[in-house]
C-alpha positions as CSV (number, residue, x, y, z in Angstrom):
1,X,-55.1,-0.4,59.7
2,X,-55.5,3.4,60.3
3,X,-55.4,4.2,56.8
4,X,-57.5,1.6,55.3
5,X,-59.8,3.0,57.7
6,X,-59.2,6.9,56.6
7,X,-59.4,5.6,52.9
8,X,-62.6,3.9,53.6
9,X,-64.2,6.5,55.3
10,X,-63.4,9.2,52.7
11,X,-64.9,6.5,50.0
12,X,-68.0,6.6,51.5
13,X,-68.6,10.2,51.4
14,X,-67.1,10.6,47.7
15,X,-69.4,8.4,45.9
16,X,-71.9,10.8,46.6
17,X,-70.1,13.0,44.6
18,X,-69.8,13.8,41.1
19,X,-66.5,15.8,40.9
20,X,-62.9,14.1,40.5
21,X,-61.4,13.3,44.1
22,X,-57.9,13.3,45.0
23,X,-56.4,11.4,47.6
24,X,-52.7,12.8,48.8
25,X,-49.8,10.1,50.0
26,X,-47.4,11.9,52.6
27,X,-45.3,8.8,52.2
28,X,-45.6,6.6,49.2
29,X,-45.3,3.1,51.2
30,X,-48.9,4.1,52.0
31,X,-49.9,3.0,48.5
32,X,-50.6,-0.8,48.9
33,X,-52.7,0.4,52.1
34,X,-55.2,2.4,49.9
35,X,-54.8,0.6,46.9
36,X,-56.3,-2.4,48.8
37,X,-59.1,-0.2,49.9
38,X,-60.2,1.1,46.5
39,X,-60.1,-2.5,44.9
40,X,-62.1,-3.8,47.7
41,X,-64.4,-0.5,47.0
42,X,-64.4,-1.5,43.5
43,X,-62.5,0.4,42.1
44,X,-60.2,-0.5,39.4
45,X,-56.5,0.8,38.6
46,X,-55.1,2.6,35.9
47,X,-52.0,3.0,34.6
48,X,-51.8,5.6,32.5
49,X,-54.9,8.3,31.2
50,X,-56.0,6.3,28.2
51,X,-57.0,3.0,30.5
52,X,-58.8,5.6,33.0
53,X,-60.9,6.7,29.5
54,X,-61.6,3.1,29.0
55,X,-62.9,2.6,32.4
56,X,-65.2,5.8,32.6
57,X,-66.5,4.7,29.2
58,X,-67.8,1.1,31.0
59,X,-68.8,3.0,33.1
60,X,-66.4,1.7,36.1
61,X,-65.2,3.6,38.9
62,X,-61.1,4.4,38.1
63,X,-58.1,5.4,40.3
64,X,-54.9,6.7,38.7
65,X,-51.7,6.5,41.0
66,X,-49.2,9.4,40.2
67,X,-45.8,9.4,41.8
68,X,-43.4,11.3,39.1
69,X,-44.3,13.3,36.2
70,X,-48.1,14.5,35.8
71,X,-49.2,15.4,32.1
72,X,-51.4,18.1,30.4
73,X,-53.2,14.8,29.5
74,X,-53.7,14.4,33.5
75,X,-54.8,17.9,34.3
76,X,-57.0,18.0,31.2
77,X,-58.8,14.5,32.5
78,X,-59.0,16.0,36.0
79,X,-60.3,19.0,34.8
80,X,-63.1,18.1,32.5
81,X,-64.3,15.4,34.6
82,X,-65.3,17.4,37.1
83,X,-66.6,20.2,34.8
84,X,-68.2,18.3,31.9
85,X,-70.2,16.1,33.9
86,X,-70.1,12.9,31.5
87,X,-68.0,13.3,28.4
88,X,-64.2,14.1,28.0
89,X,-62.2,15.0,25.4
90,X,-58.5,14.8,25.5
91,X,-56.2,15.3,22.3
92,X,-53.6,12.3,22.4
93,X,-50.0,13.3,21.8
94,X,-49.0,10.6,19.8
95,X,-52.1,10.3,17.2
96,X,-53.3,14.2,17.2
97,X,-56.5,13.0,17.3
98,X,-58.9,13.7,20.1
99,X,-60.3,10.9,22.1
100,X,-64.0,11.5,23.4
101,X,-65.5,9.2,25.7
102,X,-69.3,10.0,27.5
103,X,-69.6,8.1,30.6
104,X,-72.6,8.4,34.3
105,X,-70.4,10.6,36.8
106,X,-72.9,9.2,39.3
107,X,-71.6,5.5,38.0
108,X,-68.2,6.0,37.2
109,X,-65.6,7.5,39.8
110,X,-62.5,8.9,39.5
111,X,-59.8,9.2,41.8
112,X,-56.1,10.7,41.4
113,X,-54.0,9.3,44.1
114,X,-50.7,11.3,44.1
115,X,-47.7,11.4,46.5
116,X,-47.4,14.6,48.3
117,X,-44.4,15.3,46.1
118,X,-45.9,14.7,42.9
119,X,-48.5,17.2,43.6
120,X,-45.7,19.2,44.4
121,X,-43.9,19.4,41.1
122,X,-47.6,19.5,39.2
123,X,-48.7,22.2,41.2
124,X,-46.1,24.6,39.8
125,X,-47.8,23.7,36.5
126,X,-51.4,23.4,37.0
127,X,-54.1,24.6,39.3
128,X,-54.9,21.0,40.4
129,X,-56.8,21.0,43.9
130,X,-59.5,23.8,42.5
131,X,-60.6,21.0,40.1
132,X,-61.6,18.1,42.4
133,X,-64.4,17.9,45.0
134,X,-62.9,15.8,47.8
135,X,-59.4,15.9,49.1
136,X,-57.8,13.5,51.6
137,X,-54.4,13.6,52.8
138,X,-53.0,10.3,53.8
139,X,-50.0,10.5,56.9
């Protein structure tokens, strides 16, 4: 109950926002806790960065869960969705072609929720928490 709450609570004050948000899992059994809490928000699930595209482009809010490897494709969607505010551009690995999509950052929210250790191993990568807004730690 205590984290449905937290997650509620830091829902509330990110949609007011128009930077990426990241939510950080201590323990990964927290997931079906917060997941609950986004869907209920309205938030819809992604499973990999061409489905969160797809969503900003309908302009829907998006979460992406992470708990192993995080991608240049990751950072890069991170990145420029806090920075371009409405379009992002990502080259795709498999077709080397870029895929653009323009969305309403005041519409369509995006959330990275990552496990403590996941942001971990990307952080010896990439700068990640200098390119969100709001950050929440889950324990």
């Amino acid at each position: 109950m205590k984290i449905q709450k937290q997650t509620e609570n830091f829902l509330k004050t990110f949609k007011a926002q128009r930077e990426a948000g990241l939510i950080v899992l201590t323990s990964s059994k927290d997931f079906s806790d917060v997941e609950e809490e986004m869907i209920k928000d309205k938030f819809t699930e992604a499973k990999d960065w061409k489905q969160v595209l797809k969503h900003l482009s309908l302009n829907q809010s998006v979460f992406l869960y992470i708990n192993s490897e995080f991608t240049k494709e990751y950072y890069d969607l991170l990145k420029q969705y806090s920075e371009r505010g409405g379009m992002i551009q990502i080259m795709n690995p498999d077709t080397m072609n870029y895929e653009t999509i323009n969305f309403d950052p005041f519409q369509a929210h995006f959330i990275l929720l990552i496990t403590k250790d996941a942001l971990g191993w990307a952080e010896e990568k990439f700068s990640i928490r200098d390119k969100v807004g709001l950050m929440e730690i889950i324990a």
